[in-house]
matplotlib code that plots the C-alpha trace (Angstrom):
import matplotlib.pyplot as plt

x = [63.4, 65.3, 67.0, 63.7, 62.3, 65.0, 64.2, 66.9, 67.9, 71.1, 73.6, 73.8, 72.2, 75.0, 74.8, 71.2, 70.1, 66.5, 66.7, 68.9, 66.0, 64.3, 67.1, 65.7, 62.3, 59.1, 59.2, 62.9, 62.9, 65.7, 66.9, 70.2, 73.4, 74.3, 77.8, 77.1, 80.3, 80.0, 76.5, 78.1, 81.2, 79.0, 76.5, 79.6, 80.9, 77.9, 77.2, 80.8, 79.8, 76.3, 78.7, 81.2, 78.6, 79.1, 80.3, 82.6, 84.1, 84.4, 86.2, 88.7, 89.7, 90.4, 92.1, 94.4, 94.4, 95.9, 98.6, 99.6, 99.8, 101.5, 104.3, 104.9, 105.6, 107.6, 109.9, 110.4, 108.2, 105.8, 102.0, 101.2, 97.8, 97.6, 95.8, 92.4, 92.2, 93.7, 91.8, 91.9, 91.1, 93.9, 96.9, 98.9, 102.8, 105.5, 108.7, 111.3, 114.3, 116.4, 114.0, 112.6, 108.7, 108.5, 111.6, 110.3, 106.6, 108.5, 110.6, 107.2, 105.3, 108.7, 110.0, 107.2, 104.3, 102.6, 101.2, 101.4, 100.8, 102.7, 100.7, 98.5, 98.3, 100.6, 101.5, 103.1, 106.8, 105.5, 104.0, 102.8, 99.5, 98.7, 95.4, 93.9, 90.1, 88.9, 91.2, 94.2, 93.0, 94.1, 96.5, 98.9, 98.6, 99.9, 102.9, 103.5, 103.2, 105.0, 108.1, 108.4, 108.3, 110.5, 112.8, 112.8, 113.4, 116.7, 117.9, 117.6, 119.5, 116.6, 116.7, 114.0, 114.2, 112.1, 112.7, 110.7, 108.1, 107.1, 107.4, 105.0, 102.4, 102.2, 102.1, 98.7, 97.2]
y = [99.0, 100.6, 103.0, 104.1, 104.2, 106.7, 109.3, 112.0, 113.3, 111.7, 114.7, 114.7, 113.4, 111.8, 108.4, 108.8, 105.5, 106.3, 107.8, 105.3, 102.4, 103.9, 102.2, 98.5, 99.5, 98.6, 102.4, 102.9, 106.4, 109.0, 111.5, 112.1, 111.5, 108.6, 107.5, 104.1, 102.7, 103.7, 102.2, 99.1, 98.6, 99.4, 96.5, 94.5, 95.5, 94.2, 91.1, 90.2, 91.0, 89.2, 86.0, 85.9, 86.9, 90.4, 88.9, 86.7, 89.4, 91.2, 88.9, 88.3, 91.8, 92.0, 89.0, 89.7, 93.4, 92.1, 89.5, 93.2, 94.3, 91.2, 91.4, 95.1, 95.2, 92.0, 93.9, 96.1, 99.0, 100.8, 101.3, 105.0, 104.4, 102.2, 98.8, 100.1, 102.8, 100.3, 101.0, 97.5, 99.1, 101.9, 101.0, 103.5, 102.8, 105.2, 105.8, 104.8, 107.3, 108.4, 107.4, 109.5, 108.2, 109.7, 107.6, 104.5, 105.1, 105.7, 102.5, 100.7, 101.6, 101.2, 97.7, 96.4, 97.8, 99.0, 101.8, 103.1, 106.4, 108.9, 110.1, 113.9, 117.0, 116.5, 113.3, 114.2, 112.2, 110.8, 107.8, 105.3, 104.4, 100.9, 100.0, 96.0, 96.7, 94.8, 92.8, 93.7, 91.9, 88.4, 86.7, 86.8, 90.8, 90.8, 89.0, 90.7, 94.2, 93.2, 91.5, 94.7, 97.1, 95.1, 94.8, 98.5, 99.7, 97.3, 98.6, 102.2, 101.5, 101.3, 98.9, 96.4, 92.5, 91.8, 88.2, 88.4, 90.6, 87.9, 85.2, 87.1, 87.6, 84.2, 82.9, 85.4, 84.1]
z = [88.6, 91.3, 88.8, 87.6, 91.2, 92.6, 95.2, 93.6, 90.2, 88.2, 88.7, 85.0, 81.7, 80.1, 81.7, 83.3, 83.6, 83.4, 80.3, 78.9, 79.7, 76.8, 74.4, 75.7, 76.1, 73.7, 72.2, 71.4, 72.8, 71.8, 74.2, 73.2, 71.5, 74.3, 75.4, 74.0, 74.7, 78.4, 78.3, 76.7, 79.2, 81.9, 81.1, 80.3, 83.9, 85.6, 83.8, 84.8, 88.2, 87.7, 86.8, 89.8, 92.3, 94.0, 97.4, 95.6, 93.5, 97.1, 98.7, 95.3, 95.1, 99.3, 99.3, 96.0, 97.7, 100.5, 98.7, 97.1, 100.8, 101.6, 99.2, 99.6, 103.1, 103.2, 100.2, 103.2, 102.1, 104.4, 103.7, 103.7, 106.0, 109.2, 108.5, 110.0, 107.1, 104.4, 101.1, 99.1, 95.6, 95.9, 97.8, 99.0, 99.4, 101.4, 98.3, 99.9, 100.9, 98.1, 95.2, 92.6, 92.3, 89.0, 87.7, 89.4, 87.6, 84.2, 84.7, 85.3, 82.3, 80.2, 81.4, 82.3, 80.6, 84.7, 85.1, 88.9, 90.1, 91.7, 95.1, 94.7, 96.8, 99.8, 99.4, 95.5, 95.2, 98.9, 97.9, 95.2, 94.2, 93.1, 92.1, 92.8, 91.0, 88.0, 85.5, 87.8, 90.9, 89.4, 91.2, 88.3, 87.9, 91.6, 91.8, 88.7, 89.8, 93.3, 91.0, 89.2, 91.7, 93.6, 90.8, 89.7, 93.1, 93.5, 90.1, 91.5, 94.5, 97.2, 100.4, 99.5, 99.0, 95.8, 96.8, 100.1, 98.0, 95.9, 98.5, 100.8, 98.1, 97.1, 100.6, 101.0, 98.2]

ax = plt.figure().add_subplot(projection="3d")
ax.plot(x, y, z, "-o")
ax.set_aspect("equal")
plt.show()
């Protein structure tokens, strides 16, 4: 009802909600080819959400957010953002001196099967970005990423205590 009820158009057609409600409707209307496998996850997305409760899930990502916080600092890395402009879903963490972020994200995906991101813009080779959203903000998916960054990083010579990293993030969860 409040899809339907909206105030301003969809900014495009391809996953226009209002059209789409057509598909479920009494008429079966056709507007266009659909994404249906977008229209699918998305409904999937939500009924997962419906299930945990959408404060809940809230709290579960912060909290597994901030274990990831937790155990990346007490590796001895830096957070690229003070804590007041700390983004839960996307965490942004300083390279440390001496390391190439691209070798350290090609490590990742290679050993470990991780895929972290290098930083953008002006922060490109400055930092890595490490999402917490979804499937990845299980306590299990954190340590893990914390153990492997932690362990890459050693292997390539940086100053961090992978130890203390995983120690940290289990004492925050």
């Amino acid at each position: 009802e409040k899809v339907l009820s909206r105030e301003e158009d969809p900014r495009s057609w391809y996953l226009d909600l209002s059209l789409l409600e057509g598909y479920w409707g009494d008429e079966r209307a056709y507007h266009h080819t659909a994404p249906i496998t977008n229209v699918y996850a998305l409904r999937e997305a939500l009924r997962l959400v419906a299930e945990e409760g959408i404060e809940q899930r809230w709290a579960r990502h912060e909290r597994l957010a901030g274990a990831l916080k937790a155990g990346v600092e007490g590796m001895g890395l830096e957070m690229n953002a003070p804590d007041e402009y700390w983004l839960p879903s996307l965490n942004a963490v300083r390279v440390p001196d001496g390391i190439d972020d691209g070798e350290v994200c090609s490590e990742l995906l290679e050993r470990y099967d991780l895929e972290v991101a290098s930083g953008l813009g002006d922060l490109d080779g400055e930092i890595f970005r490490i999402g917490c959203m979804g499937h990845s903000a299980r306590p299990e998916n954190v340590i893990y990423v914390v153990t492997a960054l932690g362990d890459v990083l050693e292997s390539m010579g940086a100053n961090v205590d992978p130890g203390a990293g995983v120690s940290a993030t289990r004492d925050a969860l």
